[in-house]
Structures are given as C-alpha cells and as structure tokens.
C-alpha positions as CSV (number, residue, x, y, z in Angstrom):
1,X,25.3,-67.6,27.0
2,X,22.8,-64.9,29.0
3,X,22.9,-62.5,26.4
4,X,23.4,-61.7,22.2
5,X,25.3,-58.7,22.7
6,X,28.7,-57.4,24.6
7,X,28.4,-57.2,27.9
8,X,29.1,-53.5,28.7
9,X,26.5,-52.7,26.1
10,X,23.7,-54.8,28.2
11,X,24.8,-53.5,31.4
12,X,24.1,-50.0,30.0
13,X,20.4,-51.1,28.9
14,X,20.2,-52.9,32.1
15,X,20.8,-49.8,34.2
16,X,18.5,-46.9,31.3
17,X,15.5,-50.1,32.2
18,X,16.2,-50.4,35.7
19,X,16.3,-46.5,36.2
20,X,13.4,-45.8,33.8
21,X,11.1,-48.0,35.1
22,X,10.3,-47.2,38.8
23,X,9.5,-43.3,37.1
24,X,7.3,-45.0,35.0
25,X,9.2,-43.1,31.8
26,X,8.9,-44.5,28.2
27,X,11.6,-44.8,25.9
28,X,11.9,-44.5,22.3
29,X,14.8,-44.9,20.4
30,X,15.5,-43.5,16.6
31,X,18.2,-45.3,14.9
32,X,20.4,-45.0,11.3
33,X,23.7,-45.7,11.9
34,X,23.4,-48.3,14.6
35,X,20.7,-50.3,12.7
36,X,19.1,-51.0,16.0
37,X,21.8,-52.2,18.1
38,X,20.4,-49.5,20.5
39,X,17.2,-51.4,20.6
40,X,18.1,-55.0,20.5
41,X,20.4,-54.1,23.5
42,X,17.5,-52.8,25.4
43,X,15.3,-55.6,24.5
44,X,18.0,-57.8,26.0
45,X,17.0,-57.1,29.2
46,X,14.0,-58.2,30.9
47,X,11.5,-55.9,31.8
48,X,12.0,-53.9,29.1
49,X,8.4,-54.1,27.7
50,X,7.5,-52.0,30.8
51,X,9.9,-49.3,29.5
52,X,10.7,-49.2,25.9
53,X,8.0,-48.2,23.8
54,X,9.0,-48.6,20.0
55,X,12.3,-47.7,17.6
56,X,12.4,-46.5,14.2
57,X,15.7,-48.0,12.3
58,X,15.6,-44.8,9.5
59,X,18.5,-45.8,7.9
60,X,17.9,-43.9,4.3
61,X,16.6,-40.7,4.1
62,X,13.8,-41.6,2.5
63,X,12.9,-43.4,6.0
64,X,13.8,-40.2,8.8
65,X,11.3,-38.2,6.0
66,X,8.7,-40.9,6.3
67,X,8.4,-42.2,9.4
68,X,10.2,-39.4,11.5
69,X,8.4,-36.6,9.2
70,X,11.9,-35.2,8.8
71,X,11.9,-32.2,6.2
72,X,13.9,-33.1,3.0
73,X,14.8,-29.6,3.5
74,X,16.8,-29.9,6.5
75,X,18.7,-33.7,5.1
76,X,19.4,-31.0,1.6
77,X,20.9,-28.1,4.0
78,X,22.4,-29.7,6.6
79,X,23.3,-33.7,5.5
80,X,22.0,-36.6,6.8
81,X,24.6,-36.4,9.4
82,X,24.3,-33.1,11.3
83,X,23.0,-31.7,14.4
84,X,19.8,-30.6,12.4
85,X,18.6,-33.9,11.7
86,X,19.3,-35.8,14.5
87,X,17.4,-32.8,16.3
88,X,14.4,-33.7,13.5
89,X,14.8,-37.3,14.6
90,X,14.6,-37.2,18.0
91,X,11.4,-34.5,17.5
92,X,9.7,-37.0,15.1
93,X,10.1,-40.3,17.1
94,X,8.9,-38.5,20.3
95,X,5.6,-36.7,18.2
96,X,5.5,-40.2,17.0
97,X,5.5,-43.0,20.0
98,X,4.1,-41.2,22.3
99,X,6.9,-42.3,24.4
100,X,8.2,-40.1,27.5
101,X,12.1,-39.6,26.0
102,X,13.4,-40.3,22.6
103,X,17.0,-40.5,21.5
104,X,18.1,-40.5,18.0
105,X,21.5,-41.6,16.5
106,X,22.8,-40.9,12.9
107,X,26.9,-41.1,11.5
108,X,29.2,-42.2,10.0
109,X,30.0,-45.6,10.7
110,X,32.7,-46.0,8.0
111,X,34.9,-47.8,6.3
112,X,33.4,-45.4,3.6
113,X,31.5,-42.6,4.0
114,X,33.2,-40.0,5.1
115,X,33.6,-36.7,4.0
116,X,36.7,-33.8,5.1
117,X,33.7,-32.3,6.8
118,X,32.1,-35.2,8.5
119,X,35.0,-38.1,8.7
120,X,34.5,-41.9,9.5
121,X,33.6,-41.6,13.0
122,X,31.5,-39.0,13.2
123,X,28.2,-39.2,15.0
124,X,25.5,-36.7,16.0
125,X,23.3,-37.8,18.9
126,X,20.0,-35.7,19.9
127,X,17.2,-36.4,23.1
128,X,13.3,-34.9,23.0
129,X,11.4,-35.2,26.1
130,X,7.7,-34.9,26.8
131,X,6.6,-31.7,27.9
132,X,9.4,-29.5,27.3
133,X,10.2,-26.8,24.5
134,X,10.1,-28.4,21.4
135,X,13.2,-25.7,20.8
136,X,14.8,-27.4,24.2
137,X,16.3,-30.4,22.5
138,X,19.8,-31.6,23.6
139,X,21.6,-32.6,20.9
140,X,25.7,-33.1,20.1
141,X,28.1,-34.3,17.6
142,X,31.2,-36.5,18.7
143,X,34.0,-38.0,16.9
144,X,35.0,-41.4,18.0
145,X,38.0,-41.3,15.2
146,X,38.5,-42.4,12.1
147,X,40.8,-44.6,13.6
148,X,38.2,-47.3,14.6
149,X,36.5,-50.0,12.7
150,X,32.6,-49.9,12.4
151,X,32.0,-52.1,15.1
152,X,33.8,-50.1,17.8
153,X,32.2,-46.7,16.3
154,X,28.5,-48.7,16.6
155,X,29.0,-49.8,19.9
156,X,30.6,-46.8,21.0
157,X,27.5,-44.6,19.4
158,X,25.0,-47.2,21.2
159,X,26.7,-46.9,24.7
160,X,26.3,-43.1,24.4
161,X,22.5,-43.1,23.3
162,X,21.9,-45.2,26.2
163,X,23.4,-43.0,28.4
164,X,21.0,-39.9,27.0
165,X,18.4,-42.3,28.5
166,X,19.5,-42.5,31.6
167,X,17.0,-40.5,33.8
C-alpha cells in the first residue's frame, strides 16, 4: 500500500504539490466538513512540506470564530453553511498562515443535517490569495445530492478544494 487514501484523491494533491511548488506558492487549507481529508491528502505526497503551509480543521463554530477570527455575526445571519462564511474562512486562514492561497470548505455532509434550504449535500467552497482585493474572493456553493452517503460528499468536497489550488 503507497498511500492512506483513494487514489484519485492523491493524484489531485499530487498534481496542486507538483504545480505549486516550482511557483514557489504556499498553501493553506481551512477545513469543517471534511475534517482534514483535504490536508491529510496533501500530506500524502512527498514534497508537500515545500508547499503546504498549515490547515485549520474549524469544525464548530466556536472554532472558524477562534482561530479563523470569523464574526459570530456572519455564522448568526448567514449559517455555518453559506457563501459568507466560507468567504470569512478562506479570509481568516490566509490573514492567518501567511500562506500564498487558502481554500476553505464547510457543508453538509449528512446523513443529518440538512435543512429545505441547505440539504445533505450541500457545500460552499471559497479561495483568498495574497495580494489581491480582500473583496476579490472566489467563492461558490455546489450540491453533490442528497443522494450520496458522507463519504462520497467528503471526497467529492476534497477533490474540488484541491482543484481551487491548482495554480
């Protein structure tokens, strides 16, 4: 056995190290419904030290307000899962690694959970950069169906915050 995790999940870390590395970028990754599957796929791969800087596993919201200084405001208005606070994640772990890029990753993994509003499935993505408009943040929700068991929504959710740190 080479590595832990599925195989098209450490491909995609192998390619965001392989890419990010001759640019010198760092990486930082901000994580609450993946629990750090995002980061232990990245730390799969050798050469990663070069590259990925820290993660934050905020999984309460007691955690995104401390150690991603997100506003309880914004987790009151908007819900833990929204475009708001993954934006206040991604903001935070950037401001707070130091790191060159910084994804952040909050759902709805399921079985429970879900809401009409935000269903099993449901996950909210968001990259900062260094240097650009702290108003510039990319960020987007996607539903990968309540249809799915946690596992495939996880994995699913990691594969596309690797791919937001993709160069």
């Amino acid at each position: 056995m080479n590595y832990l995790l599925p195989e098209e999940l450490t491909d995609s870390a192998r390619d965001v190290i392989e890419q990010n590395s001759p640019l010198k970028r760092t990486i930082c990754v901000a994580e609450s419904c993946t629990g750090g599957l995002v980061s232990a796929a990245l730390t799969e791969i050798t050469g990663s030290s070069d590259v990925f800087q820290r993660s934050y596993i905020t999984y309460s919201n007691a955690a995104k307000q401390e150690d991603l200084k997100v506003s309880r405001d914004i987790i009151d208005t908007f819900g833990a899962v929204s475009i708001a606070v993954a934006w206040a994640m991604a903001r935070g772990a950037l401001e707070q690694s130091g790191a060159d890029v910084a994804v952040a990753i909050t759902g709805v993994a399921g079985p429970g959970g879900g809401t009409e509003k935000k269903p099993v499935g449901t996950v909210v993505f968001a990259c900062a950069k260094k240097g650009e408009d702290p108003e510039q943040v990319v960020a987007e929700l996607k539903q990968f169906g309540s249809d799915k068991n946690r596992a495939e929504i996880r994995l699913q959710a990691a594969l596309c915050a690797l791919d937001l740190l993709l160069p």
